[in-house]
Each structure stands twice: as C-alpha cells, then as structure tokens.
N, CA, C and O atoms as a GROMACS GRO file, in nm:
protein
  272
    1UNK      N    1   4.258   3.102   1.174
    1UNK     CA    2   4.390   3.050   1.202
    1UNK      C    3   4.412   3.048   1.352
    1UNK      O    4   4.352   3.132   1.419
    2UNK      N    5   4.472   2.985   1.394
    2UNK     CA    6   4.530   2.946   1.558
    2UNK      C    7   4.634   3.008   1.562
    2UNK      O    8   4.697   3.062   1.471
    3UNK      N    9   4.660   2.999   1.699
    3UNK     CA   10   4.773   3.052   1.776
    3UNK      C   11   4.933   3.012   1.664
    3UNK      O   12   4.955   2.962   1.554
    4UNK      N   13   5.013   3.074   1.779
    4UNK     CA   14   5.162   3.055   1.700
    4UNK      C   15   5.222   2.943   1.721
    4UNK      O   16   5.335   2.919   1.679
    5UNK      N   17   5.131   2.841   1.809
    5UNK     CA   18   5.266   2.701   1.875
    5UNK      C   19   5.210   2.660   1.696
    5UNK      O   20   5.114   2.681   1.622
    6UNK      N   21   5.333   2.598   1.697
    6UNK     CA   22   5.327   2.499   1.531
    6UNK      C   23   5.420   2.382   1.536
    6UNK      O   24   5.540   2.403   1.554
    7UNK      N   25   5.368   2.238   1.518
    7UNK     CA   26   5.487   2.137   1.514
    7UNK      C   27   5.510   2.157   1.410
    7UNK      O   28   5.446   2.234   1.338
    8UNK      N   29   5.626   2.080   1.373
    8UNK     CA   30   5.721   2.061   1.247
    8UNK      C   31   5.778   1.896   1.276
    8UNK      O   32   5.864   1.886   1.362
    9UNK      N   33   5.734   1.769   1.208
    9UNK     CA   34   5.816   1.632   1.234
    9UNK      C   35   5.859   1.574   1.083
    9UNK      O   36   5.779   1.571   0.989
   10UNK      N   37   5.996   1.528   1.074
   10UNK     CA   38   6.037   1.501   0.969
   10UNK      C   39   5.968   1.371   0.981
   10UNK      O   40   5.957   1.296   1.078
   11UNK      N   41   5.911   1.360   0.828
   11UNK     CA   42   5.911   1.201   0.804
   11UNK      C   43   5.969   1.146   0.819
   11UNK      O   44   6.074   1.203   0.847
   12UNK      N   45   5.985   0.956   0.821
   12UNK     CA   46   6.057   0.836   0.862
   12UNK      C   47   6.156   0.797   0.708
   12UNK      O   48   6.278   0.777   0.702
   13UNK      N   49   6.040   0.797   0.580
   13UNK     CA   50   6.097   0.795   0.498
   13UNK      C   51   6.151   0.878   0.398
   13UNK      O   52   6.099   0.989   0.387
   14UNK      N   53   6.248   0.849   0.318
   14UNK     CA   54   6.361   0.977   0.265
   14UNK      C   55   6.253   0.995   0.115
   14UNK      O   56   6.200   0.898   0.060
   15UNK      N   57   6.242   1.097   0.082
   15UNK     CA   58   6.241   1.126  -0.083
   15UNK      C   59   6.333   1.141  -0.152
   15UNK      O   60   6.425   1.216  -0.116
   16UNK      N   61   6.336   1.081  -0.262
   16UNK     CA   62   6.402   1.074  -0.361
   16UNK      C   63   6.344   1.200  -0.455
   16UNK      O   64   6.230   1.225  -0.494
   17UNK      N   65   6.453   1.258  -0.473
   17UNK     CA   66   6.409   1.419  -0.550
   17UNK      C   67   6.555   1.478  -0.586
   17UNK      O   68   6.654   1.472  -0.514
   18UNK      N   69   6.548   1.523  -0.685
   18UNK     CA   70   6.715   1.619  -0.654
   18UNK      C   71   6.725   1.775  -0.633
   18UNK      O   72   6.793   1.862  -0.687
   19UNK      N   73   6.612   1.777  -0.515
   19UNK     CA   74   6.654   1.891  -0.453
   19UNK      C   75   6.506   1.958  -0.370
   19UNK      O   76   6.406   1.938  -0.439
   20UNK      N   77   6.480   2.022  -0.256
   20UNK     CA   78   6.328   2.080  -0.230
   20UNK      C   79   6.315   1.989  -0.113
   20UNK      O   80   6.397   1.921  -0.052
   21UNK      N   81   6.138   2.018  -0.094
   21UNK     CA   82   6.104   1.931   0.023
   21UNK      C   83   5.927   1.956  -0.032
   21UNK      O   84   5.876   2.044  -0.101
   22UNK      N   85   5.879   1.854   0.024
   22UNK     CA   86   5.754   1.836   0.031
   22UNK      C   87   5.700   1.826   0.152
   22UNK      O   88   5.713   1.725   0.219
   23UNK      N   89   5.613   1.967   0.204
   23UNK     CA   90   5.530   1.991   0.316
   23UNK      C   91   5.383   1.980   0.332
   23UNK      O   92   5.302   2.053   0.275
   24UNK      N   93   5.350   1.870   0.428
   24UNK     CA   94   5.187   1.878   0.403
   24UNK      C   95   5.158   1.874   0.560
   24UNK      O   96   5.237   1.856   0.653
   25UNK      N   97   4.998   1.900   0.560
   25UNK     CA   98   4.935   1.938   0.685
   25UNK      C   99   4.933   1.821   0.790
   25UNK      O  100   5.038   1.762   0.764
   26UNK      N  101   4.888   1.771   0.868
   26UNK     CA  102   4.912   1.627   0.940
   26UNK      C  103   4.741   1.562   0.928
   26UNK      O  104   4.698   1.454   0.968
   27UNK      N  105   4.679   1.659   0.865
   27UNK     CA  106   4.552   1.553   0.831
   27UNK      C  107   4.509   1.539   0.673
   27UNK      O  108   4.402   1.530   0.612
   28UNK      N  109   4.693   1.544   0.627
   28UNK     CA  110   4.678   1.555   0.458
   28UNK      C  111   4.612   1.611   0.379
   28UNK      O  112   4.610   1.566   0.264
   29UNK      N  113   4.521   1.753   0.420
   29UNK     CA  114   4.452   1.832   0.369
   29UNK      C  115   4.539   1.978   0.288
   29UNK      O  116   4.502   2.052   0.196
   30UNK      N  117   4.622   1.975   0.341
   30UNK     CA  118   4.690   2.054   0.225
   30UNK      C  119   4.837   1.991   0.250
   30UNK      O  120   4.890   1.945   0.352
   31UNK      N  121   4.891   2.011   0.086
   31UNK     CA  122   5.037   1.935   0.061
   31UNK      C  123   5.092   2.061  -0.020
   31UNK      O  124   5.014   2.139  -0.075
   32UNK      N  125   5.238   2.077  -0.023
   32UNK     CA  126   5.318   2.212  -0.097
   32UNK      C  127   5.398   2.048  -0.155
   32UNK      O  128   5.430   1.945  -0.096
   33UNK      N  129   5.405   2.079  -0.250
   33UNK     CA  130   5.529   1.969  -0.341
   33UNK      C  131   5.625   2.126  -0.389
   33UNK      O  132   5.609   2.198  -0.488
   34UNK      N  133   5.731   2.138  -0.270
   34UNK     CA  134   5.817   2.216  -0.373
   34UNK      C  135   5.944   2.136  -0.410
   34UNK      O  136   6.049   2.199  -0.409
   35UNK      N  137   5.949   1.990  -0.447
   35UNK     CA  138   6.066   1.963  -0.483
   35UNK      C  139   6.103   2.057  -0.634
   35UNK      O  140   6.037   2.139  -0.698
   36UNK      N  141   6.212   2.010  -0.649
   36UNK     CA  142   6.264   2.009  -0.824
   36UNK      C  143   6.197   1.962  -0.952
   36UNK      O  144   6.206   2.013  -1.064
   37UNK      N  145   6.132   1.860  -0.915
   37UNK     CA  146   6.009   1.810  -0.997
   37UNK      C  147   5.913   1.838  -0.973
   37UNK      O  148   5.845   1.870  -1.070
   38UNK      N  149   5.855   1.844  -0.855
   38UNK     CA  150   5.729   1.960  -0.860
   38UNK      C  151   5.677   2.074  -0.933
   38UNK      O  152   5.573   2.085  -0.998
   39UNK      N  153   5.778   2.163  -0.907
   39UNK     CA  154   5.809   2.280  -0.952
   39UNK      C  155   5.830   2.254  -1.121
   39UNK      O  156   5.756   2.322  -1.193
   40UNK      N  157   5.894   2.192  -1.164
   40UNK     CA  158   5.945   2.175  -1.297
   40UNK      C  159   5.762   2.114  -1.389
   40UNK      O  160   5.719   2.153  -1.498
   41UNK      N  161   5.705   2.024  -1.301
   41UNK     CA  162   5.573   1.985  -1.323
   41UNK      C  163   5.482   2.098  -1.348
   41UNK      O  164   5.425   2.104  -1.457
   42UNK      N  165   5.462   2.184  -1.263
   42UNK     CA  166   5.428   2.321  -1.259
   42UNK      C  167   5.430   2.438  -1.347
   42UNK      O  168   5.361   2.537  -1.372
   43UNK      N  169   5.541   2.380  -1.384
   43UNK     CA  170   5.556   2.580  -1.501
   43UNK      C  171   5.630   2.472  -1.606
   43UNK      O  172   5.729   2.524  -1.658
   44UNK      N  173   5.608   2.347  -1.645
   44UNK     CA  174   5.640   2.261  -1.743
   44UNK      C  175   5.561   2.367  -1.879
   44UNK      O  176   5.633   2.367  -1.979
   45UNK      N  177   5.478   2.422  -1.890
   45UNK     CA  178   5.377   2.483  -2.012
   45UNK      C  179   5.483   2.570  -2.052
   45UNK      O  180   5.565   2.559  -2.143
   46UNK      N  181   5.460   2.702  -1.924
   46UNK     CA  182   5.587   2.809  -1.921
   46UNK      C  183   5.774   2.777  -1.970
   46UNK      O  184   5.863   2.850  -2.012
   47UNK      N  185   5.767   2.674  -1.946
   47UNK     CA  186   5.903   2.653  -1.925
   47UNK      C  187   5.960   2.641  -2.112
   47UNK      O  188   6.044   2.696  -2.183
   48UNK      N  189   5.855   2.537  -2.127
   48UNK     CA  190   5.859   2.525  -2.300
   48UNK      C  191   5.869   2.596  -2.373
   48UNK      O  192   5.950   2.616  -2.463
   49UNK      N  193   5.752   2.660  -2.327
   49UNK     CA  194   5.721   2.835  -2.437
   49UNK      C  195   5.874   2.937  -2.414
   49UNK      O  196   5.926   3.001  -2.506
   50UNK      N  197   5.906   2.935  -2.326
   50UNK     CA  198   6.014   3.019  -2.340
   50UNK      C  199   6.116   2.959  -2.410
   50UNK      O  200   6.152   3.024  -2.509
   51UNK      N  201   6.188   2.831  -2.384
   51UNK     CA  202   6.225   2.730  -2.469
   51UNK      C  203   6.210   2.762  -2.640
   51UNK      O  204   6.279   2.802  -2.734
   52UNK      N  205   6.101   2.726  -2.616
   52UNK     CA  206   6.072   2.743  -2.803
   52UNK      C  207   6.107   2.843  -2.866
   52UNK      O  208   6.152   2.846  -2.980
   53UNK      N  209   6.072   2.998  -2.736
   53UNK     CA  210   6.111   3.090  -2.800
   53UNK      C  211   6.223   3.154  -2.826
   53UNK      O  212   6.243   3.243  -2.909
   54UNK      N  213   6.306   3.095  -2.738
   54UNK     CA  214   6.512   3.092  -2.735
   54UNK      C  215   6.508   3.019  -2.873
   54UNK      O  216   6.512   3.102  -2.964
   55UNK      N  217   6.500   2.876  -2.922
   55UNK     CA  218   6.537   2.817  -2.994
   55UNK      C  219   6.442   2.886  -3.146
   55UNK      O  220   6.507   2.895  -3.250
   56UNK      N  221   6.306   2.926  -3.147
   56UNK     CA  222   6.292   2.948  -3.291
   56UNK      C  223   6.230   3.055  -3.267
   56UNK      O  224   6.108   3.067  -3.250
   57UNK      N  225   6.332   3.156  -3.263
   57UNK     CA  226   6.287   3.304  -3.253
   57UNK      C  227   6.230   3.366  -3.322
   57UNK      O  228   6.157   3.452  -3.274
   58UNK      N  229   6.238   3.350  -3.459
   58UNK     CA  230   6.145   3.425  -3.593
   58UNK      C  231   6.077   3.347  -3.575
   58UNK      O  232   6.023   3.457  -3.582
   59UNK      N  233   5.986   3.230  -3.550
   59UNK     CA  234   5.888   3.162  -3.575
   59UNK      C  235   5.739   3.281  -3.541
   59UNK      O  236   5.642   3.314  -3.609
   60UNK      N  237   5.784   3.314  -3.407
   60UNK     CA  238   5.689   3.414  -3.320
   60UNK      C  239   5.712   3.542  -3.399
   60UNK      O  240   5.639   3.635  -3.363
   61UNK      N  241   5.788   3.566  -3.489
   61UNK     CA  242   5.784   3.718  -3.562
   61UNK      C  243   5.704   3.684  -3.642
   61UNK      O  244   5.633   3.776  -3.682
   62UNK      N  245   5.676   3.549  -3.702
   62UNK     CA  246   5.597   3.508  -3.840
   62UNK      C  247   5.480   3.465  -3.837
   62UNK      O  248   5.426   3.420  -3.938
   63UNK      N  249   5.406   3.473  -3.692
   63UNK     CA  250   5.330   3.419  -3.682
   63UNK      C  251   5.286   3.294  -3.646
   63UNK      O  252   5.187   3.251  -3.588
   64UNK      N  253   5.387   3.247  -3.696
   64UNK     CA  254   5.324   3.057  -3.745
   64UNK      C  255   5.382   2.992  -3.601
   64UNK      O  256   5.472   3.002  -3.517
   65UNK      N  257   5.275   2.925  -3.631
   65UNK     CA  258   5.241   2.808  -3.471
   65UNK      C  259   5.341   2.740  -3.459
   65UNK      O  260   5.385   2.668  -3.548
   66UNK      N  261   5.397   2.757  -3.334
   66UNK     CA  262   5.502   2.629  -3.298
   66UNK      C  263   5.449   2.476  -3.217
   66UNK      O  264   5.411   2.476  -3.100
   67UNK      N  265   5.453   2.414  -3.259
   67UNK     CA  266   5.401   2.264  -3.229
   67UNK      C  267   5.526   2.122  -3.176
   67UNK      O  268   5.622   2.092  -3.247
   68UNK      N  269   5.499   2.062  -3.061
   68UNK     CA  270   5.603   1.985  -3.058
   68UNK      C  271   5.586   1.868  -3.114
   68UNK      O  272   5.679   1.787  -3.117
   0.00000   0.00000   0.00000
C-alpha cells in the first residue's frame, strides 16, 4: 500500500439508486457497490431465509422444506 495522499473525484454522471454510493478504484480494478440494491443483491439468499422464517415459523420446527 502507498502513502496517505488519496484522491477522491465525483463522477459526471448521477446514479440512480435509492440510497448508497458506488466506489471504485480509477483503473476499475476494484469496485464497492454499496448502494441499496447492491446490498439488497448481496444478502438477497439471507434476506429470504429470514423472511420465510418470520412468515412460516413451524415449517422449520417440522422439518419440511420451504420452497418458493
């Protein structure tokens, strides 16, 4: 890793997102997508499973597979 000087330049064009920012390196070798959809893209697996398990709570006492 290098020294501490670091630029920071906002892009020209706006994203459309409802909410976050998307940070990447300036030779596009690494990108962070933390918008709202990023993130939601991300733990979309997680997000369900807990989901499922709010909505059919004995399912997981009974064993039986929940399927969408």
């Amino acid at each position: 890793m290098g020294g501490t000087d670091k630029e920071i330049r906002l892009a020209d064009e706006t994203l459309e997102t409802l909410g976050g920012a998307v940070v990447r390196s300036a030779d596009n070798r690494i990108l962070v997508d933390n918008t709202f959809e990023g993130r939601q893209r991300r733990f979309e697996t997680a997000l369900l499973q807990i989901l499922m398990g709010r909505m059919f709570p004995h399912s997981a006492e009974l064993g039986a597979p929940v399927h969408g």
